[in-house]
mmCIF file as Biopython writes it, N, C-alpha, C and O atoms, coordinates in Angstrom:
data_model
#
loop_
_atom_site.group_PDB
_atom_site.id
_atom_site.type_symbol
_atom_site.label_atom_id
_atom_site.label_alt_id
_atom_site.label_comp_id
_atom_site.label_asym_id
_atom_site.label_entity_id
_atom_site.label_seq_id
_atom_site.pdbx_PDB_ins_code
_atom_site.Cartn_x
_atom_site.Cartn_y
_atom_site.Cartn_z
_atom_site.occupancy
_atom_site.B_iso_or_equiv
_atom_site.auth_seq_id
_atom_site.auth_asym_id
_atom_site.pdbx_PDB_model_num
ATOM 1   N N  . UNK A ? 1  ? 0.842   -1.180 0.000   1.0 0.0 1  A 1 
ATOM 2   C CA . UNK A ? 1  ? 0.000   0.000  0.000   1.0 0.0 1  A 1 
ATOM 3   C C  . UNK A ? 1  ? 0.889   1.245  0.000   1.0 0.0 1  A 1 
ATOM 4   O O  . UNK A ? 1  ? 1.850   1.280  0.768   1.0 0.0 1  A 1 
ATOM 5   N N  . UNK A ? 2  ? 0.639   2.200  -0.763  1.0 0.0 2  A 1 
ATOM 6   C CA . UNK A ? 2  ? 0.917   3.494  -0.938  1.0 0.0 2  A 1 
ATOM 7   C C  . UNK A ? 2  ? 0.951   4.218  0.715   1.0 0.0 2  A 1 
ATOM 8   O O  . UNK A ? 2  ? 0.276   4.057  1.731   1.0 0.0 2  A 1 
ATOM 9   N N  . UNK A ? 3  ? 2.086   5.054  0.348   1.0 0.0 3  A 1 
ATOM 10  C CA . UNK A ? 3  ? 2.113   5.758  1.612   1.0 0.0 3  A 1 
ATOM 11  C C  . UNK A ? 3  ? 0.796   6.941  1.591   1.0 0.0 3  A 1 
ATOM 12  O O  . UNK A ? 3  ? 0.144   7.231  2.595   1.0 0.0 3  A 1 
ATOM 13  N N  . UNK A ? 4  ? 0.622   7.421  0.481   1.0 0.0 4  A 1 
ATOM 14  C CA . UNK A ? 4  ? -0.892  8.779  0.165   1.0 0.0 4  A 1 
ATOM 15  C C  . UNK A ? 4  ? -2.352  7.424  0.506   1.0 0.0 4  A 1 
ATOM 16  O O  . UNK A ? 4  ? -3.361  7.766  1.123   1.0 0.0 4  A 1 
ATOM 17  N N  . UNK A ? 5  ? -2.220  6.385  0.129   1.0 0.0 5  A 1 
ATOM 18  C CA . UNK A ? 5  ? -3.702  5.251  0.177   1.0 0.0 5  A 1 
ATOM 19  C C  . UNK A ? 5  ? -3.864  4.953  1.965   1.0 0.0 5  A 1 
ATOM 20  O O  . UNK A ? 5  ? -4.927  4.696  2.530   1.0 0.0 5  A 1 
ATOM 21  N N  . UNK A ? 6  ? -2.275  5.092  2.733   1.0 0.0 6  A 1 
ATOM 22  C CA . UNK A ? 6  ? -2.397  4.375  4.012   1.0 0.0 6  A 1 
ATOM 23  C C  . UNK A ? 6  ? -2.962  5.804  4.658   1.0 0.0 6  A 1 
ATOM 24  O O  . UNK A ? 6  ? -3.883  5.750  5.474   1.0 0.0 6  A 1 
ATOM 25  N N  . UNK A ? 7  ? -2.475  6.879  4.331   1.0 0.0 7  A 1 
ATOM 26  C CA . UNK A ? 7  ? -2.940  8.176  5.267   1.0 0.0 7  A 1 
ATOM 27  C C  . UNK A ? 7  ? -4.241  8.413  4.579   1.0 0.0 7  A 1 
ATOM 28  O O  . UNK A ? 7  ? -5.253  8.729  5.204   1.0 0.0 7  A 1 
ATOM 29  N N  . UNK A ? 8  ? -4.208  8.275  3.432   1.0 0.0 8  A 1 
ATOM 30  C CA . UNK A ? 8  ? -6.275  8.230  3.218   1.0 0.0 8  A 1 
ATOM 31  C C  . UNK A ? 8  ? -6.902  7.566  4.345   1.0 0.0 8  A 1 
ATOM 32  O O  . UNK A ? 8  ? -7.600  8.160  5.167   1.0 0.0 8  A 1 
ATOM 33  N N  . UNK A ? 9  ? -6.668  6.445  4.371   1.0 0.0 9  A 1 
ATOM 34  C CA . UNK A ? 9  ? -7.523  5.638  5.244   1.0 0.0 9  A 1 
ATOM 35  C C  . UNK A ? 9  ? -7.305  6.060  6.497   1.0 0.0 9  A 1 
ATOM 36  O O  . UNK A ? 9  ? -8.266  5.954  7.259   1.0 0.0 9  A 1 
ATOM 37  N N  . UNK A ? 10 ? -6.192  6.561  6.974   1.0 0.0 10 A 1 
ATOM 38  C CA . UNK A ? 10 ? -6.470  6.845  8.452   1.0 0.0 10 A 1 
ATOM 39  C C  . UNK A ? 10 ? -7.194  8.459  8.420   1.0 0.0 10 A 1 
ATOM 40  O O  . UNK A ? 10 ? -7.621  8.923  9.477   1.0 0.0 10 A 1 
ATOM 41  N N  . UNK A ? 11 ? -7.264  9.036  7.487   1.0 0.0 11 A 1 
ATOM 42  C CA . UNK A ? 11 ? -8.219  10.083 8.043   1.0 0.0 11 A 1 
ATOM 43  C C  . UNK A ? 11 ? -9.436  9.812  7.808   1.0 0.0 11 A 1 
ATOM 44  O O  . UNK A ? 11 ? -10.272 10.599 8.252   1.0 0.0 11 A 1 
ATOM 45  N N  . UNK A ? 12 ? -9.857  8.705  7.096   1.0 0.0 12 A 1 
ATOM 46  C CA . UNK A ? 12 ? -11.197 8.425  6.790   1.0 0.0 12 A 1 
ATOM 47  C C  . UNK A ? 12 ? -11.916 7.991  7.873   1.0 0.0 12 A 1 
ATOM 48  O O  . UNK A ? 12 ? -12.989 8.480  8.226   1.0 0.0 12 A 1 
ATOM 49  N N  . UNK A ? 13 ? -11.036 6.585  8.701   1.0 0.0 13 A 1 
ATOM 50  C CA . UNK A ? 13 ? -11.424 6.483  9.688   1.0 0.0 13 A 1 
ATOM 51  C C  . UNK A ? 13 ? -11.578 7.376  10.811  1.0 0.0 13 A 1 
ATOM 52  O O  . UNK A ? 13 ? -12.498 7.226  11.616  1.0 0.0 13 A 1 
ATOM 53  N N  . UNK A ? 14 ? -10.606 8.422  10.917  1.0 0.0 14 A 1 
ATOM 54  C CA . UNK A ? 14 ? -10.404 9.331  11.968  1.0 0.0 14 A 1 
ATOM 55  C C  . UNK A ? 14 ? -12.406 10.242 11.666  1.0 0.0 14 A 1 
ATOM 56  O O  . UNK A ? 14 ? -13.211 10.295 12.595  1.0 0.0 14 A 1 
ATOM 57  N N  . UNK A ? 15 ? -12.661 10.686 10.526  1.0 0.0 15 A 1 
ATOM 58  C CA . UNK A ? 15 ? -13.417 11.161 10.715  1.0 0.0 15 A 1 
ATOM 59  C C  . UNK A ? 15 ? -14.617 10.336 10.737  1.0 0.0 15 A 1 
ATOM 60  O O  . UNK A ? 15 ? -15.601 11.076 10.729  1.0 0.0 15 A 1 
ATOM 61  N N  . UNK A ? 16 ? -14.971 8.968  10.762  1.0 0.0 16 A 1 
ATOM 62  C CA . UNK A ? 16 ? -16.218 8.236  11.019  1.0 0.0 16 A 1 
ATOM 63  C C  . UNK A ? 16 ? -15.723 8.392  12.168  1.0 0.0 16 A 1 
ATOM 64  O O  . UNK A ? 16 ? -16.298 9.361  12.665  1.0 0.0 16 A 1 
ATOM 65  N N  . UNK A ? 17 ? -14.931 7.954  12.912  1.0 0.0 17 A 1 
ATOM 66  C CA . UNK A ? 17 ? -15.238 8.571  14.805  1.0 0.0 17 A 1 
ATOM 67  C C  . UNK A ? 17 ? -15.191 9.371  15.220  1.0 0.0 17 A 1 
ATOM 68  O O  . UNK A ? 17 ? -14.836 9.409  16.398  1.0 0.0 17 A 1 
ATOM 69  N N  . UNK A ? 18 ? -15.604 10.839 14.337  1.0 0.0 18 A 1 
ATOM 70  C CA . UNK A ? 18 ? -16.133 11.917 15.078  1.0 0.0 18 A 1 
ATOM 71  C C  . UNK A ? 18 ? -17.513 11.715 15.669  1.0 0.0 18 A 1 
ATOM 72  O O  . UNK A ? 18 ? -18.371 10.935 15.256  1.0 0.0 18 A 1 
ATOM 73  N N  . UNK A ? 19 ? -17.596 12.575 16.745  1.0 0.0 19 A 1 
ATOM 74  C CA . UNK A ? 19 ? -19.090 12.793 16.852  1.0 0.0 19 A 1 
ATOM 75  C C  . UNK A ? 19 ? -20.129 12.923 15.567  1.0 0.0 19 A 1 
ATOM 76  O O  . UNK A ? 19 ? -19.795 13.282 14.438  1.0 0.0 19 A 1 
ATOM 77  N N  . UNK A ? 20 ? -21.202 12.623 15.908  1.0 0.0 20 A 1 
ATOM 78  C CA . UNK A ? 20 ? -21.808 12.245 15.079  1.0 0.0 20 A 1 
ATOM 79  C C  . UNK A ? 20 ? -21.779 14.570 13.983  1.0 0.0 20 A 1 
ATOM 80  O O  . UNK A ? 20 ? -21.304 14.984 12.925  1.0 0.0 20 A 1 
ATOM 81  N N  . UNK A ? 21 ? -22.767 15.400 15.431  1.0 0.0 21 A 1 
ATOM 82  C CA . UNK A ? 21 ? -23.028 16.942 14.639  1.0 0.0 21 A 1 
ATOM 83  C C  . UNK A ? 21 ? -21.414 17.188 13.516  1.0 0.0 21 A 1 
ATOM 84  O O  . UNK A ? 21 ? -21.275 17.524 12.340  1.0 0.0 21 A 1 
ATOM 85  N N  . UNK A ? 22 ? -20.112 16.693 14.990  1.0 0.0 22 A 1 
ATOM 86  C CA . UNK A ? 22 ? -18.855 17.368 13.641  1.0 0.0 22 A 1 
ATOM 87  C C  . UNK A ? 22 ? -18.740 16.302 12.643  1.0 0.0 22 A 1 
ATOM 88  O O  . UNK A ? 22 ? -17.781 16.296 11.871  1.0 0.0 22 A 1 
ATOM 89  N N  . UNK A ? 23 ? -19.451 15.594 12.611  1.0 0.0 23 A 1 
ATOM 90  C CA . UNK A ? 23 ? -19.023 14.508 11.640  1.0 0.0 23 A 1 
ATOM 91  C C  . UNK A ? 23 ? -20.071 15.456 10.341  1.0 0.0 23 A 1 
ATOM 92  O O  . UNK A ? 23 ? -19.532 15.809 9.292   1.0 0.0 23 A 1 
ATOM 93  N N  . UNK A ? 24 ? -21.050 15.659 10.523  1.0 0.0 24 A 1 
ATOM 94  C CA . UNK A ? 24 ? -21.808 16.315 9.497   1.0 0.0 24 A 1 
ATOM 95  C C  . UNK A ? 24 ? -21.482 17.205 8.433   1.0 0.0 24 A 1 
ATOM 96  O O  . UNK A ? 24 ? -21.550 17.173 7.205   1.0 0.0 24 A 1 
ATOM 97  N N  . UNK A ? 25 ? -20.801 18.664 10.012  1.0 0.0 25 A 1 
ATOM 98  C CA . UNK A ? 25 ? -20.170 19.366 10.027  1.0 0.0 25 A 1 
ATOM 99  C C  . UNK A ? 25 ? -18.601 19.181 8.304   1.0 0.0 25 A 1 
ATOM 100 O O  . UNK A ? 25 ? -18.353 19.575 7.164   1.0 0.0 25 A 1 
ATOM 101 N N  . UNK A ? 26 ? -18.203 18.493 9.177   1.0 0.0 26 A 1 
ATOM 102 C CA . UNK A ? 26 ? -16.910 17.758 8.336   1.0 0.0 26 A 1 
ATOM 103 C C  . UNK A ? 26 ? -17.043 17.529 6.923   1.0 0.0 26 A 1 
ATOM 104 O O  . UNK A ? 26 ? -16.464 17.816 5.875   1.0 0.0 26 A 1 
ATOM 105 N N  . UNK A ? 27 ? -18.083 16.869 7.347   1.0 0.0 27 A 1 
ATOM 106 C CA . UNK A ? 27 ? -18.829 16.077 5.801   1.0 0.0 27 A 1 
ATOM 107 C C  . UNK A ? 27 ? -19.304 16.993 4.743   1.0 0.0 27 A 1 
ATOM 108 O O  . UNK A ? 27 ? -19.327 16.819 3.524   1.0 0.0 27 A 1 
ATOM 109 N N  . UNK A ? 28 ? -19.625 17.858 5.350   1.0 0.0 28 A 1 
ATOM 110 C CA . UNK A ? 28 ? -20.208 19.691 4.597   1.0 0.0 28 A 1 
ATOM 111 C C  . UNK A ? 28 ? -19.503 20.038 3.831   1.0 0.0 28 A 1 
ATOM 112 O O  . UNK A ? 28 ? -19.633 20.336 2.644   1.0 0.0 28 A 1 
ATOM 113 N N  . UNK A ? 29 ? -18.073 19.998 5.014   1.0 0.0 29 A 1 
ATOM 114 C CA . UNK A ? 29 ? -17.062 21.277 4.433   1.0 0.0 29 A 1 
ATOM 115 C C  . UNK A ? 29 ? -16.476 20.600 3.153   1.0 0.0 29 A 1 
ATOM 116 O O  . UNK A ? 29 ? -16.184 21.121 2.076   1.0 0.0 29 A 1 
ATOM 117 N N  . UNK A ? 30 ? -16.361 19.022 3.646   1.0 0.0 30 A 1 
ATOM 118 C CA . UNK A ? 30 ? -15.717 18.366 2.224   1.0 0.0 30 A 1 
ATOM 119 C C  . UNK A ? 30 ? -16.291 18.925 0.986   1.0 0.0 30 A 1 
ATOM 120 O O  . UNK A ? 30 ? -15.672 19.645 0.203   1.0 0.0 30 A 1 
ATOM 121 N N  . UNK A ? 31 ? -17.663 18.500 0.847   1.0 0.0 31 A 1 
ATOM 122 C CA . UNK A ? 31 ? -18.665 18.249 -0.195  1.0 0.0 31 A 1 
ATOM 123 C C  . UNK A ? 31 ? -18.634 19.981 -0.694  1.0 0.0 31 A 1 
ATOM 124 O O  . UNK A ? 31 ? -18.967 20.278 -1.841  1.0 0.0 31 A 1 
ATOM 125 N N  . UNK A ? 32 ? -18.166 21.120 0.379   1.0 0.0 32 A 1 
ATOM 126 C CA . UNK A ? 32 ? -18.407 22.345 -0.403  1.0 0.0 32 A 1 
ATOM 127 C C  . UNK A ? 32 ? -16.912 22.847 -1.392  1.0 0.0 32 A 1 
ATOM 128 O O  . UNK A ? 32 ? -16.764 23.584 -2.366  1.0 0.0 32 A 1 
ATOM 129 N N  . UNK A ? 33 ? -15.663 21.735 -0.267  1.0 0.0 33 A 1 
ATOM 130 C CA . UNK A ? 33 ? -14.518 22.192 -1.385  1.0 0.0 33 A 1 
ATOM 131 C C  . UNK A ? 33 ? -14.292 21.221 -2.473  1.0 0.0 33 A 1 
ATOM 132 O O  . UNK A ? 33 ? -13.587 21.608 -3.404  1.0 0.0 33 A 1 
ATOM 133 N N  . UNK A ? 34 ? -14.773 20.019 -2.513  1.0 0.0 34 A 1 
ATOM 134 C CA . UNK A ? 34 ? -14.697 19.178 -3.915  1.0 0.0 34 A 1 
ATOM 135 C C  . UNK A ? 34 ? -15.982 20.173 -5.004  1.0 0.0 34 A 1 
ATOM 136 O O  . UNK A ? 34 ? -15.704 20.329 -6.193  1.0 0.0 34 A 1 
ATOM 137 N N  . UNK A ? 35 ? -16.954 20.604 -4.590  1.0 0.0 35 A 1 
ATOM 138 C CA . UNK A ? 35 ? -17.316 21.482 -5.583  1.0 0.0 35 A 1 
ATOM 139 C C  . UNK A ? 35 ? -16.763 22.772 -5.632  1.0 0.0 35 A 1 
ATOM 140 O O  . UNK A ? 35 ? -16.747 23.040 -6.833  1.0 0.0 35 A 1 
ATOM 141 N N  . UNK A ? 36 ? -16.427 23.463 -5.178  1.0 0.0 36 A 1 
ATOM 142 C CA . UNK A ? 36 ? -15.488 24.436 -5.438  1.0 0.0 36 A 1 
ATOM 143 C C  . UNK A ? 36 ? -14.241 24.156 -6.117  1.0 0.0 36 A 1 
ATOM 144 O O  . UNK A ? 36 ? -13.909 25.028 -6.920  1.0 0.0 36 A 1 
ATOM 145 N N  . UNK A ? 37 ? -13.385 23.063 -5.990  1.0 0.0 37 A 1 
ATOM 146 C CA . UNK A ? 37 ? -12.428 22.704 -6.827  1.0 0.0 37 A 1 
ATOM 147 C C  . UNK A ? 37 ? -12.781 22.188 -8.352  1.0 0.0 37 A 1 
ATOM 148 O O  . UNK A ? 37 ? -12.032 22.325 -9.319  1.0 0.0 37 A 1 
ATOM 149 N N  . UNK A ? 38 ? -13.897 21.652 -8.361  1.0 0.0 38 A 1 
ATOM 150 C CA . UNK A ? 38 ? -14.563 21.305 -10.064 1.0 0.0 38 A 1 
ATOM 151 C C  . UNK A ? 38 ? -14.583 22.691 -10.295 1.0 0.0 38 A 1 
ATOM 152 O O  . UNK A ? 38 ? -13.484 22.938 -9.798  1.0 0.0 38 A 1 
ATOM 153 N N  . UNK A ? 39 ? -14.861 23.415 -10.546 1.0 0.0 39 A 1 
ATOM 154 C CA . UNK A ? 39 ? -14.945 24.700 -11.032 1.0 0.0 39 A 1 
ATOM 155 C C  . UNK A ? 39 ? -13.218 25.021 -11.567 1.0 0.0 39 A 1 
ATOM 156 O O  . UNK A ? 39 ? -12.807 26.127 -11.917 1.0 0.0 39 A 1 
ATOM 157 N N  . UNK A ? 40 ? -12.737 24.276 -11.534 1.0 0.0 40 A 1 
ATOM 158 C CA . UNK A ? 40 ? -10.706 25.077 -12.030 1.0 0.0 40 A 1 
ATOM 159 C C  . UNK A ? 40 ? -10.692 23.449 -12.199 1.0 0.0 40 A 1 
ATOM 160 O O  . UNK A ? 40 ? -11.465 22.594 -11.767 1.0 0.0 40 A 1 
ATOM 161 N N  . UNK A ? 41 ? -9.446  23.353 -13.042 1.0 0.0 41 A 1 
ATOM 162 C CA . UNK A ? 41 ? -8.776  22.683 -14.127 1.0 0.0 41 A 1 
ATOM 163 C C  . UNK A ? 41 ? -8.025  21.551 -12.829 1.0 0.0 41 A 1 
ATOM 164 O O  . UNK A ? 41 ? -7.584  22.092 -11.815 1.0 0.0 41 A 1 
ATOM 165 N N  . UNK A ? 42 ? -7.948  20.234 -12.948 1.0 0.0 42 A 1 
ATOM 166 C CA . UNK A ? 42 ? -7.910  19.416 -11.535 1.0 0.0 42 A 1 
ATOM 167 C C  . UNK A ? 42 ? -6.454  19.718 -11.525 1.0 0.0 42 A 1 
ATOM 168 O O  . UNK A ? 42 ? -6.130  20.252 -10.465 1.0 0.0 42 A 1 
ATOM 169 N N  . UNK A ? 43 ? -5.398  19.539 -12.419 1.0 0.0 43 A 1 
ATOM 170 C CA . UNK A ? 43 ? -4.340  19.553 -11.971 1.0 0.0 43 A 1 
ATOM 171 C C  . UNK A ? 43 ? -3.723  20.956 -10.824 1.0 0.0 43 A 1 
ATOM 172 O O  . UNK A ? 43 ? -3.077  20.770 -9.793  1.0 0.0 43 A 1 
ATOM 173 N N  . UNK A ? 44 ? -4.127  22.227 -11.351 1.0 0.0 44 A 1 
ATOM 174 C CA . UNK A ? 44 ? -4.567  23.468 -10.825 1.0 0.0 44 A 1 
ATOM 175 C C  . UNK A ? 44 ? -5.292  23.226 -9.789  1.0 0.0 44 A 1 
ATOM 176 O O  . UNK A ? 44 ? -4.670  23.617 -8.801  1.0 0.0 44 A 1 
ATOM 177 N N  . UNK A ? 45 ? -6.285  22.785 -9.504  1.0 0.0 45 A 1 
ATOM 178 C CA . UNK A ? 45 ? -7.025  23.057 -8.054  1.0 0.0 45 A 1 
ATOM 179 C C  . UNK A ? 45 ? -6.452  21.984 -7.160  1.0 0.0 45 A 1 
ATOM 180 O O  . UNK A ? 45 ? -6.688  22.063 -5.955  1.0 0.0 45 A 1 
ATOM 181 N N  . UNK A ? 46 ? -5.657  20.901 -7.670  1.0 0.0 46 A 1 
ATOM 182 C CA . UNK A ? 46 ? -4.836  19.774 -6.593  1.0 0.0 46 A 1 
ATOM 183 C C  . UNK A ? 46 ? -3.698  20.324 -5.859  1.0 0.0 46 A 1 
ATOM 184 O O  . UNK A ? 46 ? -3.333  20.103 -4.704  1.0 0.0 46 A 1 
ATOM 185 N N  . UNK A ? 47 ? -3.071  21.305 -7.026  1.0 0.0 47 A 1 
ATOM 186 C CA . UNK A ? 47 ? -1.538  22.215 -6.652  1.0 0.0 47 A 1 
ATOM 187 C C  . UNK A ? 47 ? -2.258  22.918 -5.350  1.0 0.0 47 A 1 
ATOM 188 O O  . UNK A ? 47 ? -1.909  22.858 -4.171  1.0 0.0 47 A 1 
ATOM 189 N N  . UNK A ? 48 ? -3.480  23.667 -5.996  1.0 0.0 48 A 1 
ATOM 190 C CA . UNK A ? 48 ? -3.453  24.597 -4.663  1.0 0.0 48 A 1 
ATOM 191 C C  . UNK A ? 48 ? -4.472  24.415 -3.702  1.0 0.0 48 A 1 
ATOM 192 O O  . UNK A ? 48 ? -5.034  25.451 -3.349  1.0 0.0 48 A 1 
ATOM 193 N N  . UNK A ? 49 ? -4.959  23.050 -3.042  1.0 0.0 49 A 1 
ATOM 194 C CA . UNK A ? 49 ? -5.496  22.024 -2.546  1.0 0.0 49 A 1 
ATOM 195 C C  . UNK A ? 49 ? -4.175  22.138 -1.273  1.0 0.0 49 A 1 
ATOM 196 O O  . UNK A ? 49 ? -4.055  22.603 -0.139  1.0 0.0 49 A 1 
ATOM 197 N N  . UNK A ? 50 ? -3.412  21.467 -2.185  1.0 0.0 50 A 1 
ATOM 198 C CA . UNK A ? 50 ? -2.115  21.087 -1.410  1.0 0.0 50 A 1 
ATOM 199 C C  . UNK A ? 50 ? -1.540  21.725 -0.064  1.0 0.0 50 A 1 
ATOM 200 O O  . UNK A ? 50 ? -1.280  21.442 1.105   1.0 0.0 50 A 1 
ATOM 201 N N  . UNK A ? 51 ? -1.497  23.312 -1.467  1.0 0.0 51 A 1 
ATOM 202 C CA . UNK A ? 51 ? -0.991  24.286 -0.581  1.0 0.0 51 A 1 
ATOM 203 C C  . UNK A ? 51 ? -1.733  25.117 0.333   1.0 0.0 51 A 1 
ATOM 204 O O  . UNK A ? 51 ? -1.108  25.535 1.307   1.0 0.0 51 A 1 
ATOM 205 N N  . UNK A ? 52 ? -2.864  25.415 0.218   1.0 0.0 52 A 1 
ATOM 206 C CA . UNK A ? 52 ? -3.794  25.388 1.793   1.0 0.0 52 A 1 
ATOM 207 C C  . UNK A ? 52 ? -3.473  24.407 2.719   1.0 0.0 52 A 1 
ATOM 208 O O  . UNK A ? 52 ? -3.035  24.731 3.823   1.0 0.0 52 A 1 
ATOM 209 N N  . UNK A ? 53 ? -3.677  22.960 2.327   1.0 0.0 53 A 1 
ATOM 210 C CA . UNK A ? 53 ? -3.447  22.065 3.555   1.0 0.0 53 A 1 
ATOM 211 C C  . UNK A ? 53 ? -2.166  22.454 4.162   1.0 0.0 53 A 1 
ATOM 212 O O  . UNK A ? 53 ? -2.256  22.806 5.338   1.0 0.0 53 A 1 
ATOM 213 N N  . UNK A ? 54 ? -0.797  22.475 3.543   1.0 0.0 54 A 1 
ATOM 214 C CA . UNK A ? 54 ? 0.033   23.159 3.701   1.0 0.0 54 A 1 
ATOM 215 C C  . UNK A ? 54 ? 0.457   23.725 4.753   1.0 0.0 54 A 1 
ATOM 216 O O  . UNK A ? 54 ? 1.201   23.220 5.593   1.0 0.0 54 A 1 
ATOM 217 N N  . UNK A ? 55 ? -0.147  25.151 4.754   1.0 0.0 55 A 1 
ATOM 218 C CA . UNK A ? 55 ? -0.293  26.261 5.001   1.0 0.0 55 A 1 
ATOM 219 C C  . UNK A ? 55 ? -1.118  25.983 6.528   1.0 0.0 55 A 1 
ATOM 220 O O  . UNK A ? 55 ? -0.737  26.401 7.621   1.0 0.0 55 A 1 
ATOM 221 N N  . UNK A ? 56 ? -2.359  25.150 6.250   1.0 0.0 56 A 1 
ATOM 222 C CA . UNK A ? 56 ? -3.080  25.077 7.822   1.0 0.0 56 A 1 
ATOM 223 C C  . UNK A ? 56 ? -2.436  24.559 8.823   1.0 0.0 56 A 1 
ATOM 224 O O  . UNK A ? 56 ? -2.526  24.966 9.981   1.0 0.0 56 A 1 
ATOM 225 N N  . UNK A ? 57 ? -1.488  23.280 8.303   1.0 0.0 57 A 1 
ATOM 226 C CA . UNK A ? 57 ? -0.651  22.112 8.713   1.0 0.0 57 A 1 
ATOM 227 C C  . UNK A ? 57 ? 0.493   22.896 9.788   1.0 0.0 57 A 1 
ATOM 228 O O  . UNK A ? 57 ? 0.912   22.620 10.911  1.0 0.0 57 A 1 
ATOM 229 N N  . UNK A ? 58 ? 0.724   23.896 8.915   1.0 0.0 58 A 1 
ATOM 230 C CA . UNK A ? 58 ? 1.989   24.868 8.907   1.0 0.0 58 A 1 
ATOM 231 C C  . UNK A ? 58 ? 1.598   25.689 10.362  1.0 0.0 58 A 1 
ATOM 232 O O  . UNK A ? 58 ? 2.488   25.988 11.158  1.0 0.0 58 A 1 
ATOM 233 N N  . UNK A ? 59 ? 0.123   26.024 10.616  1.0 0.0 59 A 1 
ATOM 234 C CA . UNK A ? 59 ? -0.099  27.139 11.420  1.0 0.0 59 A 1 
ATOM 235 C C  . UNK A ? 59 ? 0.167   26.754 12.861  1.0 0.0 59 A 1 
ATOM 236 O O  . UNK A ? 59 ? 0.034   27.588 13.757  1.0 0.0 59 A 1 
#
C-alpha cells in the first residue's frame, strides 16, 4: 500500500469517529470544497489544494 492510500484511510477512519453533529459538520465542508475545486482545471485546483493544507498544517 501506498504511503498517500495508508494516510487516506487513516483520516477516513479518523473522521467516522467523530461525533456524530462534527461529523456532518466535516462532511459539509468536504462536499463544499470538492465542488469548489470542479470549477478550475484538476491539476490546478490539486496544486493549490495542497498548498492550503500546507499552510493550515503549517499554522
Amino acid at each position: 500500500m501506498k504511503e498517500e492510500e495508508a494516510s487516506l484511510m487513516l483520516i477516513r477512519h479518523a473522521i467516522d469517529d467523530l461525533p456524530q453533529p462534527q461529523k456532518e459538520r466535516v462532511t459539509g465542508c468536504i462536499s463544499k470544497i470538492k465542488e469548489t475545486l470542479s470549477a478550475y482545471d484538476e491539476e490546478d485546483a490539486g496544486l493549490a489544494l495542497m498548498l492550503v493544507a500546507a499552510e493550515i498544517a503549517a499554522e
